[in-house]
N, CA, C and O atoms as CSV, one atom per row, in Angstrom:
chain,resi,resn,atom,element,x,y,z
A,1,UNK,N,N,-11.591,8.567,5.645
A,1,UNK,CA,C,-10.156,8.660,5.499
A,1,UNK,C,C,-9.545,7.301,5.199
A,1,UNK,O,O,-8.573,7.283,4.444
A,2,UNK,N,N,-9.992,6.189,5.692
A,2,UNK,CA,C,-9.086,4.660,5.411
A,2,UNK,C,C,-9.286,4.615,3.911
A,2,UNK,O,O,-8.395,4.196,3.173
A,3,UNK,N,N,-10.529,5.075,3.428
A,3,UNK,CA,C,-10.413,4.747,2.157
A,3,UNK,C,C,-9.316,5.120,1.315
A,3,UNK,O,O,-8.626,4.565,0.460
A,4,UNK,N,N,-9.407,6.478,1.956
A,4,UNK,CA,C,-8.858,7.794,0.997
A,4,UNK,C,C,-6.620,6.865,0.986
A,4,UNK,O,O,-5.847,7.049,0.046
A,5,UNK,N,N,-6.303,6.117,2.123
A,5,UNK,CA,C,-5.257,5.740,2.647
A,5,UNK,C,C,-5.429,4.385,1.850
A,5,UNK,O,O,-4.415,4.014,1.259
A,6,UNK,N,N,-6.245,3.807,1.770
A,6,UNK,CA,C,-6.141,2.787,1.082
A,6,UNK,C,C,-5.817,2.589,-0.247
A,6,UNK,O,O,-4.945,1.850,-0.705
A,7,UNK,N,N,-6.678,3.392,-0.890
A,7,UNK,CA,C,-6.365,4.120,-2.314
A,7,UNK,C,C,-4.548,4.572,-2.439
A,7,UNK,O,O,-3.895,4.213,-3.419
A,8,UNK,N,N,-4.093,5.166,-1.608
A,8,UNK,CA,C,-3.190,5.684,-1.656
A,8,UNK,C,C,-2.222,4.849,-1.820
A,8,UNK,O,O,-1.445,5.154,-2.726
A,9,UNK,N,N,-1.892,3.421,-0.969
A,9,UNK,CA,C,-1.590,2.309,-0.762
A,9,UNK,C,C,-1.433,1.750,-2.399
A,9,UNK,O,O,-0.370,1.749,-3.019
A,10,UNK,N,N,-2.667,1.312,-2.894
A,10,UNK,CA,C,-3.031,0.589,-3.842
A,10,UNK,C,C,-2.132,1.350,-5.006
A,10,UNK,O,O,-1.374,0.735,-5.756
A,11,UNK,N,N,-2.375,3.081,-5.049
A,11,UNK,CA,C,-1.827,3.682,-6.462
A,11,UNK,C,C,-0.101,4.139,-5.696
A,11,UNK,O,O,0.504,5.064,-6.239
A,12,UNK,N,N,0.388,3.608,-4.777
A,12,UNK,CA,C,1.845,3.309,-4.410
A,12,UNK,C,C,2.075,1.605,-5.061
A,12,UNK,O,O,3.119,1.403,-5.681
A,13,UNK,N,N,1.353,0.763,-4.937
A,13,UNK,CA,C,2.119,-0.150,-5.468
A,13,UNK,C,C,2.154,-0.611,-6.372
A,13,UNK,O,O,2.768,-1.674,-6.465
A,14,UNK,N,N,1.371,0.082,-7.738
A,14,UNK,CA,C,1.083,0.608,-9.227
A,14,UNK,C,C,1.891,1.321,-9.347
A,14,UNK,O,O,2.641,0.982,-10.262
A,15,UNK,N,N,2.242,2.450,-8.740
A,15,UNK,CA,C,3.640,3.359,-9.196
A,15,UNK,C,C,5.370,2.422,-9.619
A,15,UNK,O,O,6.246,2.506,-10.479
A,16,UNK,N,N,4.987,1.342,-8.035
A,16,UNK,CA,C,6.346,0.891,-7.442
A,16,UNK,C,C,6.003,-0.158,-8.673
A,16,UNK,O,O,6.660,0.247,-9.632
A,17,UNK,N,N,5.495,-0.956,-8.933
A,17,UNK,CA,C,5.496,-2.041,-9.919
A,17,UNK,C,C,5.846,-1.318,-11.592
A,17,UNK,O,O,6.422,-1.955,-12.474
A,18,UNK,N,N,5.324,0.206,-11.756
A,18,UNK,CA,C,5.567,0.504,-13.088
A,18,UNK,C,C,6.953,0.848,-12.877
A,18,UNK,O,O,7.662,0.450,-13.801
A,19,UNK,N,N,7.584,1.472,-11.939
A,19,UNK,CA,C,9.099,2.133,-11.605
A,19,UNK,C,C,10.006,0.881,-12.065
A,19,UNK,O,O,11.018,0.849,-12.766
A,20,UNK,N,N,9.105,-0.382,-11.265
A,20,UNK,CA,C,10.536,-1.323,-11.215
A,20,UNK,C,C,10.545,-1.640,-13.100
A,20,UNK,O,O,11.512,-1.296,-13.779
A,21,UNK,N,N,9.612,-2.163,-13.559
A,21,UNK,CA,C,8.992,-2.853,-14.878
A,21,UNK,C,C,10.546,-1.771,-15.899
A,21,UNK,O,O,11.450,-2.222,-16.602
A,22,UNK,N,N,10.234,-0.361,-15.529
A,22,UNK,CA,C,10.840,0.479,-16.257
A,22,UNK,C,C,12.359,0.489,-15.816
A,22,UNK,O,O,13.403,0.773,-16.403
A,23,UNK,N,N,12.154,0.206,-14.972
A,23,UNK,CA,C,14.158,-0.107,-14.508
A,23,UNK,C,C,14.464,-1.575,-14.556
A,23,UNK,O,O,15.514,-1.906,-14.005
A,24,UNK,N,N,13.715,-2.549,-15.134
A,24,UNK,CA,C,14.169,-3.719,-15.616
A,24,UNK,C,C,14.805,-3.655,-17.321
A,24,UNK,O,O,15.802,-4.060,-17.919
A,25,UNK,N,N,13.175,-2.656,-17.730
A,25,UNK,CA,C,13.698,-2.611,-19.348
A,25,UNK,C,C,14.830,-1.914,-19.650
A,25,UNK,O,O,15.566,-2.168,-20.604
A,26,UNK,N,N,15.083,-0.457,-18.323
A,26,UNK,CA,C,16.485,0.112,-18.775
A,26,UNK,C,C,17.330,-0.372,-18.363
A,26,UNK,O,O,18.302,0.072,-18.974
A,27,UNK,N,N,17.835,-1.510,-17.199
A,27,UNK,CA,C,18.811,-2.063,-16.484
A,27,UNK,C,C,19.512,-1.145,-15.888
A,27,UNK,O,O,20.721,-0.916,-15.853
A,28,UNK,N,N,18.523,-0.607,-15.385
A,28,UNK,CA,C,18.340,0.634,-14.194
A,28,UNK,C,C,18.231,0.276,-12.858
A,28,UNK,O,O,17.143,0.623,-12.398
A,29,UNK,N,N,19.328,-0.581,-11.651
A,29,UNK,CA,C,18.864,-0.970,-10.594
A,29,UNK,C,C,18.445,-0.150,-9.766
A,29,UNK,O,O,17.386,-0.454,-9.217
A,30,UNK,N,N,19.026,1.015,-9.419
A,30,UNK,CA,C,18.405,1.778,-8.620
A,30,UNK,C,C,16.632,2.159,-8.921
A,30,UNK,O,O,15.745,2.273,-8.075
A,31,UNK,N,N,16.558,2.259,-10.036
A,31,UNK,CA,C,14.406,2.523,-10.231
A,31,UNK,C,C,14.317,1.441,-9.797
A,31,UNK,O,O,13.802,1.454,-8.679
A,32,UNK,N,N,14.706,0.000,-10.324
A,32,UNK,CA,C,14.007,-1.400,-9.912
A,32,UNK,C,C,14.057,-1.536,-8.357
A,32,UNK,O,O,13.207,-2.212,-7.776
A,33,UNK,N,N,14.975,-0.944,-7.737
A,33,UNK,CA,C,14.802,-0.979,-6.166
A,33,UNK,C,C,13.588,0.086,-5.558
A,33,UNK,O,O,12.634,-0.393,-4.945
A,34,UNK,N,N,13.719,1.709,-5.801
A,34,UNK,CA,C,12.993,2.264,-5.388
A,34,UNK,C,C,11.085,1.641,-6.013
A,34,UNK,O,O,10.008,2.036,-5.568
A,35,UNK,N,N,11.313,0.700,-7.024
A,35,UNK,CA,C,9.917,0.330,-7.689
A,35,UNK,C,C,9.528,-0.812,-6.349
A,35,UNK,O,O,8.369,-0.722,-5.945
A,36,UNK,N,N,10.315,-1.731,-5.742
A,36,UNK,CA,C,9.785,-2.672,-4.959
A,36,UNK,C,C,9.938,-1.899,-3.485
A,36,UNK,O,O,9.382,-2.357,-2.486
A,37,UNK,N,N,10.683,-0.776,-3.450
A,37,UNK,CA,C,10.099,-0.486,-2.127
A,37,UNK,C,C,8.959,0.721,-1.810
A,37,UNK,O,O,8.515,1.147,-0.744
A,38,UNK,N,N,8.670,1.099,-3.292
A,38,UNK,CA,C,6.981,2.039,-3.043
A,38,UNK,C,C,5.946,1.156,-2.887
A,38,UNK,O,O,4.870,1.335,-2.317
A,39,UNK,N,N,6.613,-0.373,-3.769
A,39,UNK,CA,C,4.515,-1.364,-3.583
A,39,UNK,C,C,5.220,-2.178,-2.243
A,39,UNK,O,O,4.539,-3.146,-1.904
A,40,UNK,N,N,6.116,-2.024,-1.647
A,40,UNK,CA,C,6.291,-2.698,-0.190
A,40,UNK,C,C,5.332,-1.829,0.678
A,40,UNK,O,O,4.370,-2.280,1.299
A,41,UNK,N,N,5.828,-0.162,0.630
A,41,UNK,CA,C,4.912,0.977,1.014
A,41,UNK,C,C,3.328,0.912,1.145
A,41,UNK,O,O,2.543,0.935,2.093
A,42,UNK,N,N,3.195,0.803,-0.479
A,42,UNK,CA,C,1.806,0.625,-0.644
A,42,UNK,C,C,1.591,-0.578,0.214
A,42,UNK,O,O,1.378,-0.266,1.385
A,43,UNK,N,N,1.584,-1.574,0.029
A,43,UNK,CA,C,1.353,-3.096,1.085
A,43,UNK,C,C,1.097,-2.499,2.456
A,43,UNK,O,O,0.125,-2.761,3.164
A,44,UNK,N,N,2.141,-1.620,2.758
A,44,UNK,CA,C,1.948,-1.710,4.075
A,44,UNK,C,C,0.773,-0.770,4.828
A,44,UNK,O,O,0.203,-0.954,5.904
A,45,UNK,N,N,0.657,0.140,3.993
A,45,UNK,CA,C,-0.282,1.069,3.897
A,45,UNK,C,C,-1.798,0.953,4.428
A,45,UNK,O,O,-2.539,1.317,5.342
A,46,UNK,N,N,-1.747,-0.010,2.906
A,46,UNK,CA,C,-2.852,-0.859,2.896
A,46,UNK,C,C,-3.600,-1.880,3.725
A,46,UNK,O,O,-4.779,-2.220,3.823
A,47,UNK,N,N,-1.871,-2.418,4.569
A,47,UNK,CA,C,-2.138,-3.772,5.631
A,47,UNK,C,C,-2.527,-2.849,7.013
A,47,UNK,O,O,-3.091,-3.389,7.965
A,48,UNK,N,N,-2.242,-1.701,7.024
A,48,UNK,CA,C,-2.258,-0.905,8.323
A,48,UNK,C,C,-3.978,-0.480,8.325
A,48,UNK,O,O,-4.596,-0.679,9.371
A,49,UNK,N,N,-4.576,-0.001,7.342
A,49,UNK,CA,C,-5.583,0.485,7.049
A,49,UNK,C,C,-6.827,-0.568,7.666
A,49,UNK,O,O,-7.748,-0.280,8.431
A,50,UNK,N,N,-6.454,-2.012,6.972
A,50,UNK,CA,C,-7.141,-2.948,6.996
A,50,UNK,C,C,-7.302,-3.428,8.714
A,50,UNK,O,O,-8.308,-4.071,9.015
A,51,UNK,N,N,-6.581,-3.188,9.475
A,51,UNK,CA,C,-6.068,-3.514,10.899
A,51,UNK,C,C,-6.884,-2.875,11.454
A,51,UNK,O,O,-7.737,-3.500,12.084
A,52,UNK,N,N,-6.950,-1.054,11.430
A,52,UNK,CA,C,-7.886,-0.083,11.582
A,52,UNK,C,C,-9.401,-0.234,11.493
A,52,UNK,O,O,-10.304,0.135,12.243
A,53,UNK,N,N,-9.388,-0.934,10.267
A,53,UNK,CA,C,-10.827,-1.375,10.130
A,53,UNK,C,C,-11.728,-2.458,10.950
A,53,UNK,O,O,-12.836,-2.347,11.474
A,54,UNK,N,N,-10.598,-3.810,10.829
A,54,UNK,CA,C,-11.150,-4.355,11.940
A,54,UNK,C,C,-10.995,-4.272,13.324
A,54,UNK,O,O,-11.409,-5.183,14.041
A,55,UNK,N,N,-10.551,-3.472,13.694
A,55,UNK,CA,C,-10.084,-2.691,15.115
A,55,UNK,C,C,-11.519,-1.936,15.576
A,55,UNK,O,O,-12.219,-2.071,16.580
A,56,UNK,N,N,-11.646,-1.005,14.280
A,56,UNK,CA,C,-12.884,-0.443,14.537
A,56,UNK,C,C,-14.695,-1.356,14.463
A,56,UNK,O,O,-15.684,-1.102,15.151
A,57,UNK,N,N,-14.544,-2.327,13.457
A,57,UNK,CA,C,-15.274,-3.730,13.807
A,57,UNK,C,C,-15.468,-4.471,15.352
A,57,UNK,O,O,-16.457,-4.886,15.957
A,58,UNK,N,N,-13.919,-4.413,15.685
A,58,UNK,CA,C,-14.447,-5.133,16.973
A,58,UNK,C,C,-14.813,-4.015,18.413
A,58,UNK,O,O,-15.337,-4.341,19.478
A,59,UNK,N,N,-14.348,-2.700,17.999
A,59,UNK,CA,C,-14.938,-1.487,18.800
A,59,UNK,C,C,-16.498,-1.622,18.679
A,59,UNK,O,O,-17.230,-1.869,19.638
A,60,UNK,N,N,-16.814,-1.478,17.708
A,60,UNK,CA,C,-18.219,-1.195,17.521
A,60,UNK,C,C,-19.062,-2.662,17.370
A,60,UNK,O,O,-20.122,-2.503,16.764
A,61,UNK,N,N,-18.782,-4.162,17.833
A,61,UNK,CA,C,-19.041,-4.924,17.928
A,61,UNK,C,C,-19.237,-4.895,19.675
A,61,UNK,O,O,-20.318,-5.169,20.196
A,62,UNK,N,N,-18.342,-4.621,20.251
A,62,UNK,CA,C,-18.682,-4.346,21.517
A,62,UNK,C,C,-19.246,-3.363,22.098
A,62,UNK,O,O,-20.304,-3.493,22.712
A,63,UNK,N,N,-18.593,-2.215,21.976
A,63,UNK,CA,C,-19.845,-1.027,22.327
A,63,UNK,C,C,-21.559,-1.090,21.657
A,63,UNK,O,O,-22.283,-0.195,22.095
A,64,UNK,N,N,-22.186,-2.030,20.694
A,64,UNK,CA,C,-23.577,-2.301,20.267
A,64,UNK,C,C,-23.555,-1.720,19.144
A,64,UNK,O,O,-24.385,-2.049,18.297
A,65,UNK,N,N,-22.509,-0.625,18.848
A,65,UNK,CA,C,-23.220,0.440,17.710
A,65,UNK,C,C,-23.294,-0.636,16.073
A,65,UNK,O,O,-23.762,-0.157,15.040
């Protein structure tokens, strides 16, 4: 599943970067806002995932497995 969340993350802040790109060329602020707050999303997504992981690193660093 982190992967599957990570991924998810990554193609949120590809969405949010093409949204904004496209509401720069139309001078569209509202897309250029919702574009930096889907790859904020994605970021965070991504930063949460990564936390999980080493969370579960230092679980299984201590329990031996």
């Amino acid at each position: 599943m982190s992967n599957d969340r990570k991924f998810e993350g990554k193609a949120d802040e590809l969405i949010g970067k093409a949204k904004e790109g496209v509401g720069r060329a139309t001078g569209d602020e509202q897309m250029q806002a919702e574009g930096r707050g889907d790859q904020i999303k994605g970021g965070l997504k991504q930063a949460g995932e990564k936390v999980k992981d080493a969370a579960q690193k230092v679980k299984d660093a201590v329990t031996g497995k």
